[in-house]
ZAPA-28466 format. One line per 4 residues: number of its first residue (from 1); their letters; for each residue y, x, z of N, C-alpha, C, O. Coordinates in Angstrom, 2 decimals, padded with zeros to 5 digits. Last residue first. Layout:
<rs>
NUM	a	Y/X/Z/Y/X/Z/Y/X/Z/Y/X/Z ~ ...
</rs>
This chain:
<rs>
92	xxxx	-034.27/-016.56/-010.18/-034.66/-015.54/-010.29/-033.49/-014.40/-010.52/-033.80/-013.21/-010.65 ~ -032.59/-018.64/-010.52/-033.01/-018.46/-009.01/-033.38/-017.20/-009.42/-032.61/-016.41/-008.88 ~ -031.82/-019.50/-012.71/-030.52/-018.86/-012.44/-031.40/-018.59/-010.73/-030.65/-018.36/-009.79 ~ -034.46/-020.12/-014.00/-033.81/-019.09/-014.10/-032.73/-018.47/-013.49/-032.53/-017.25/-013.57
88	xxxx	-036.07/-022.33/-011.53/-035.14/-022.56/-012.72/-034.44/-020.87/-012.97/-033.87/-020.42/-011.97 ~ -040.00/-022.26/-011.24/-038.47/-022.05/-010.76/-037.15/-021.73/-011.68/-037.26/-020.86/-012.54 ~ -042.43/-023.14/-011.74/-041.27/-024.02/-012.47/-039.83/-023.67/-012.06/-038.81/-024.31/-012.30 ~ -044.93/-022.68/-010.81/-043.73/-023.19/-009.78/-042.41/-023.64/-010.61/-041.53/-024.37/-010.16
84	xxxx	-046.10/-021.40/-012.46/-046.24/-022.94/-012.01/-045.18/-023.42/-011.17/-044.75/-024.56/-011.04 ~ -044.85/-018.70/-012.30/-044.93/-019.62/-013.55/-045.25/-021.00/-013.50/-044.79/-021.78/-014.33 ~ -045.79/-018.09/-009.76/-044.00/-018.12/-010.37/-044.15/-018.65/-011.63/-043.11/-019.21/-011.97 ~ -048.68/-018.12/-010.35/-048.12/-019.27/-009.23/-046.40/-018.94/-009.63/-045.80/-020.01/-009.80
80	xxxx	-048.91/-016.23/-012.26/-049.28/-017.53/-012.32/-048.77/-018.39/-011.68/-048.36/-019.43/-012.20 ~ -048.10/-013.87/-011.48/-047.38/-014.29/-012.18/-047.37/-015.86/-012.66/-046.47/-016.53/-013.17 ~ -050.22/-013.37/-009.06/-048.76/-013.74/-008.32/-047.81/-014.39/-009.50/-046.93/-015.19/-009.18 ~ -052.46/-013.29/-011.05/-052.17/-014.20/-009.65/-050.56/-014.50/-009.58/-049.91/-015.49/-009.92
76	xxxx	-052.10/-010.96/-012.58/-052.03/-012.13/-013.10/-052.26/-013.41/-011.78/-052.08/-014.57/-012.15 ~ -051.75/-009.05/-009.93/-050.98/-009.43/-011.00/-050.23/-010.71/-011.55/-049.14/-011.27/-011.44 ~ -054.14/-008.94/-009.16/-053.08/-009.51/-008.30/-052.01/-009.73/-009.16/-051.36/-010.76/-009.00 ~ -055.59/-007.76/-011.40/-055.98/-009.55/-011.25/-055.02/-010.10/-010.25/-054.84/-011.31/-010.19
72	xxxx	-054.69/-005.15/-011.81/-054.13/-006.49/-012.85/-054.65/-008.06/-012.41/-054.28/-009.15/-012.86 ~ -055.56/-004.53/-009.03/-053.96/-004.62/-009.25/-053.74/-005.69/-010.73/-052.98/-006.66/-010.81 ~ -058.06/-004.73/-010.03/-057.49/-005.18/-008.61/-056.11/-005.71/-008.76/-055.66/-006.85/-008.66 ~ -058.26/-002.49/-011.67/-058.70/-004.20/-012.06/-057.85/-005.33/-011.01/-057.25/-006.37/-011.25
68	xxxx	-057.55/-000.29/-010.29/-056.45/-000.82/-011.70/-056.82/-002.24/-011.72/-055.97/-003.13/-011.78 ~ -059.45/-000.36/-008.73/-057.85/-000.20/-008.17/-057.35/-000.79/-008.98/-056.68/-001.79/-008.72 ~ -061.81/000.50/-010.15/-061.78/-000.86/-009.53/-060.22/-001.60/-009.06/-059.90/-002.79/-009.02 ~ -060.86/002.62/-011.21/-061.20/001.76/-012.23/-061.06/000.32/-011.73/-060.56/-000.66/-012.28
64	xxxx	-060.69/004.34/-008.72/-059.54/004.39/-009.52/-059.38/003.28/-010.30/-058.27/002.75/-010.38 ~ -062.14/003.42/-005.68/-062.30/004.24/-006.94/-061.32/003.64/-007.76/-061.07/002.45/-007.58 ~ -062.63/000.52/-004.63/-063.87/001.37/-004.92/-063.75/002.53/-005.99/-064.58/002.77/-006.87 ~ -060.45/-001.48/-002.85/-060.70/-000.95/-004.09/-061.85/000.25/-004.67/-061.21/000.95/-005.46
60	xxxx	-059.84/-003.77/-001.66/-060.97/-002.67/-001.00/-060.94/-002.40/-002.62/-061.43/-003.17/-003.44 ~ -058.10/-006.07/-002.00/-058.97/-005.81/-002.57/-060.46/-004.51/-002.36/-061.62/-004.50/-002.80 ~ -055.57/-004.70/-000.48/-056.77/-005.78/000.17/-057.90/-005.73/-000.70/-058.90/-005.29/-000.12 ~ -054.77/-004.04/-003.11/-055.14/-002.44/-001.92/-055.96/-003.57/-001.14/-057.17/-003.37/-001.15
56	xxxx	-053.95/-006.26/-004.32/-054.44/-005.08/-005.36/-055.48/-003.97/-003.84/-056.59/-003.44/-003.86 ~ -051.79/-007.08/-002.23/-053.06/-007.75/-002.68/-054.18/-006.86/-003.46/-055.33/-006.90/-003.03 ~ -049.97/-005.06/-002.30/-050.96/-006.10/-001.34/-051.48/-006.34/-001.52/-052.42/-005.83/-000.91 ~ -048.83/-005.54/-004.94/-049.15/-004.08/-004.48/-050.48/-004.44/-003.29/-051.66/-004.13/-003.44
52	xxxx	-048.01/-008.30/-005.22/-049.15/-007.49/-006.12/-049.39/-006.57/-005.66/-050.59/-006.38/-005.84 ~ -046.53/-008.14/-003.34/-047.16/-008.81/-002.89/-048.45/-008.08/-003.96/-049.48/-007.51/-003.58 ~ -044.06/-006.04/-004.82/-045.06/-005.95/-003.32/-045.78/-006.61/-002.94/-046.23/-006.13/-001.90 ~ -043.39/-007.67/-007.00/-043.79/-006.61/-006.67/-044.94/-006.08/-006.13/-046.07/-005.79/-006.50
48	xxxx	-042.24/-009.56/-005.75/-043.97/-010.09/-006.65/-044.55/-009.11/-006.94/-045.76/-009.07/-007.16 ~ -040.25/-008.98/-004.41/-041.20/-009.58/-003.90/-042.51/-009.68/-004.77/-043.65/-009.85/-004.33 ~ -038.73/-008.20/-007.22/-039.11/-007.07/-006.10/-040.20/-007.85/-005.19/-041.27/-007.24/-005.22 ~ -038.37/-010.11/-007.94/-039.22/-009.71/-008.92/-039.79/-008.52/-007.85/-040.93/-008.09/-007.73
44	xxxx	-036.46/-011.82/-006.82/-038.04/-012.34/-006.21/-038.59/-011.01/-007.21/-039.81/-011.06/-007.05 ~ -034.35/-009.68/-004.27/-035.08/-010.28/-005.74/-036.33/-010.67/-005.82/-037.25/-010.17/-005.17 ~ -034.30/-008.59/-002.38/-033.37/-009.10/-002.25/-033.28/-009.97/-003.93/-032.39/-010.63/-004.46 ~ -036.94/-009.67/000.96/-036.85/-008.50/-000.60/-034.95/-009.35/-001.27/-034.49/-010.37/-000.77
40	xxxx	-039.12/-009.00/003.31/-037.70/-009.79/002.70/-037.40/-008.77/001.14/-037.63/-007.66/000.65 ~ -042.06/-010.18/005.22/-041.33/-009.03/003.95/-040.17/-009.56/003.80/-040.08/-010.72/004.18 ~ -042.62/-012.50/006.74/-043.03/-010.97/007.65/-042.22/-009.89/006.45/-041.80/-008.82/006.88 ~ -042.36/-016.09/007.46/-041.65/-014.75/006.59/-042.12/-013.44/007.74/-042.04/-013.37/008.97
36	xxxx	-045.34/-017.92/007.69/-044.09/-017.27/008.34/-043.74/-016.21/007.64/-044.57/-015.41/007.21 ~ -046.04/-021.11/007.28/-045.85/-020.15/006.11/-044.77/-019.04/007.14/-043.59/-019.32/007.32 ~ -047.99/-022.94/009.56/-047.15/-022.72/009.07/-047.03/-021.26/008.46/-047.69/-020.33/008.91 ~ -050.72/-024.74/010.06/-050.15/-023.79/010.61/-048.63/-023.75/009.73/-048.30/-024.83/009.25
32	xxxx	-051.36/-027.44/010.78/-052.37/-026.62/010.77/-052.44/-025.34/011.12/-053.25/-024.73/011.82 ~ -049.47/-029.19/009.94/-050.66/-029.31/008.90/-051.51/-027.91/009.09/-052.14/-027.33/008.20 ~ -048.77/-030.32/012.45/-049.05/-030.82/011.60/-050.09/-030.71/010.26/-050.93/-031.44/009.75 ~ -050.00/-028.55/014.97/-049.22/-027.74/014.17/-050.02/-029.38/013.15/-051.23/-029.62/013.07
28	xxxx	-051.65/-027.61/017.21/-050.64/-028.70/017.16/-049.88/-028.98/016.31/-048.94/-029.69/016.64 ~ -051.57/-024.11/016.76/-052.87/-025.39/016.59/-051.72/-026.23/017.17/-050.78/-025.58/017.63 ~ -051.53/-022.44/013.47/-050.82/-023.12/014.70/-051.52/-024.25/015.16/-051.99/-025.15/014.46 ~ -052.02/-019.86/011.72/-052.73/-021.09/011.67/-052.00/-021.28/013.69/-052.04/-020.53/014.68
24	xxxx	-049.64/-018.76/009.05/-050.65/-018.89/010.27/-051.36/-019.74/010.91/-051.20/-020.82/010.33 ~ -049.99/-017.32/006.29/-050.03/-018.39/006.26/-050.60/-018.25/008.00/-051.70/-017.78/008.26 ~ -047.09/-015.38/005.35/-048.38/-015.24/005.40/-048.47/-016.60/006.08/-047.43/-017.14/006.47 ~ -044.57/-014.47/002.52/-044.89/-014.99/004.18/-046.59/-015.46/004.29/-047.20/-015.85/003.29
20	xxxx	-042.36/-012.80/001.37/-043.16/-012.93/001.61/-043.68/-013.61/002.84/-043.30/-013.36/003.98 ~ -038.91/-013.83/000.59/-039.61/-013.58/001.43/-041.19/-013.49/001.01/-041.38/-014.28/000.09 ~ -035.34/-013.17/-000.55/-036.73/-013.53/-001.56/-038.00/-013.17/-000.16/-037.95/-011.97/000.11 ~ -032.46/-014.21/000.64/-033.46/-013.36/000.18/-034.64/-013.97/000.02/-034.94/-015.10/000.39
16	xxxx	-030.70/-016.13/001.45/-030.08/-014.77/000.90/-031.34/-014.22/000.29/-031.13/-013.67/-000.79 ~ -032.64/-018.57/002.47/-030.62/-018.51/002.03/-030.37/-016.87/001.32/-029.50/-016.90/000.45 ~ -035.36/-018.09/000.40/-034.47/-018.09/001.88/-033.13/-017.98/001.46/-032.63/-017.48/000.45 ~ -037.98/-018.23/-000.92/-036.57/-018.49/-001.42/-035.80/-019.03/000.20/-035.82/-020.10/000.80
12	xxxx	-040.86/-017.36/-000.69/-040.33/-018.45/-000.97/-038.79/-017.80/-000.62/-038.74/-016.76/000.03 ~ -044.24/-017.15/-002.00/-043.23/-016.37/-001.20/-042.61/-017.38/-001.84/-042.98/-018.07/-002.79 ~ -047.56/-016.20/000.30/-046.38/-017.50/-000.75/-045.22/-016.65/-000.59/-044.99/-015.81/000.28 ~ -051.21/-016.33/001.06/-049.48/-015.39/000.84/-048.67/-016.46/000.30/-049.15/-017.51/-000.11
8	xxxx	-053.67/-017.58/001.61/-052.94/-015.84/002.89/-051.57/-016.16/002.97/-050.84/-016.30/003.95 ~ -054.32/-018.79/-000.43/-054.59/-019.34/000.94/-053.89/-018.60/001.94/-053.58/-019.08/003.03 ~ -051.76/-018.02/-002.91/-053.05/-017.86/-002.38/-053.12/-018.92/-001.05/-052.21/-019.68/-000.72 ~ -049.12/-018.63/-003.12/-049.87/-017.65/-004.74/-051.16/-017.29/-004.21/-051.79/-016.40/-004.78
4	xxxx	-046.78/-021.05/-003.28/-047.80/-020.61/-002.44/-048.77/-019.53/-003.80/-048.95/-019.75/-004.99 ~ -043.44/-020.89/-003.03/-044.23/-020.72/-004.04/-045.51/-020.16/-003.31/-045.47/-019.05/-002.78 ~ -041.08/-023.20/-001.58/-042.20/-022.19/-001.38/-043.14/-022.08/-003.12/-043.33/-022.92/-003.99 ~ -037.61/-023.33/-001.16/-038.66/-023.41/-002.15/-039.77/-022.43/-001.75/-039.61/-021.22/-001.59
</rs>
């Protein structure tokens, strides 16, 4: 199961662990590139974690006020796409 939460990031559901994976671009590559695992986490909540943490600091943050905004808009990102994704409770 992939849960894509941008054009960059997704994280998806590996036999044992919860992955972050970035999107590469492969040329011969059906659709272009492929989703490669680079984080492992052993809970997705720990993954949505760290992807919010990521994303929030990519943001180039400008100072303390901009940091916090950053971090609540990676936030409400990463909680959006695990909420669309419809994943059944006993996965989480």
């Amino acid at each position: 199961m992939i849960i894509p939460v941008s054009e960059k990031y997704s994280i998806r559901l590996g036999e044992y662990d919860w992955q972050i994976c970035k999107w590469i671009v492969r040329k011969g590559h059906s659709a272009g590139g492929k989703w490669e695992p680079f984080l492992f986490y052993p809970t997705l909540e720990k993954a949505a974690q760290s992807l919010v943490q990521r994303l929030g600091l990519e943001a180039v943050p400008q100072g303390v006020e901009s940091l916090i905004e950053a971090q609540r808009e990676a936030a409400a990102l990463v909680a959006g796409a695990i909420r669309d994704s419809r994943i059944p409770n006993s996965c989480m």
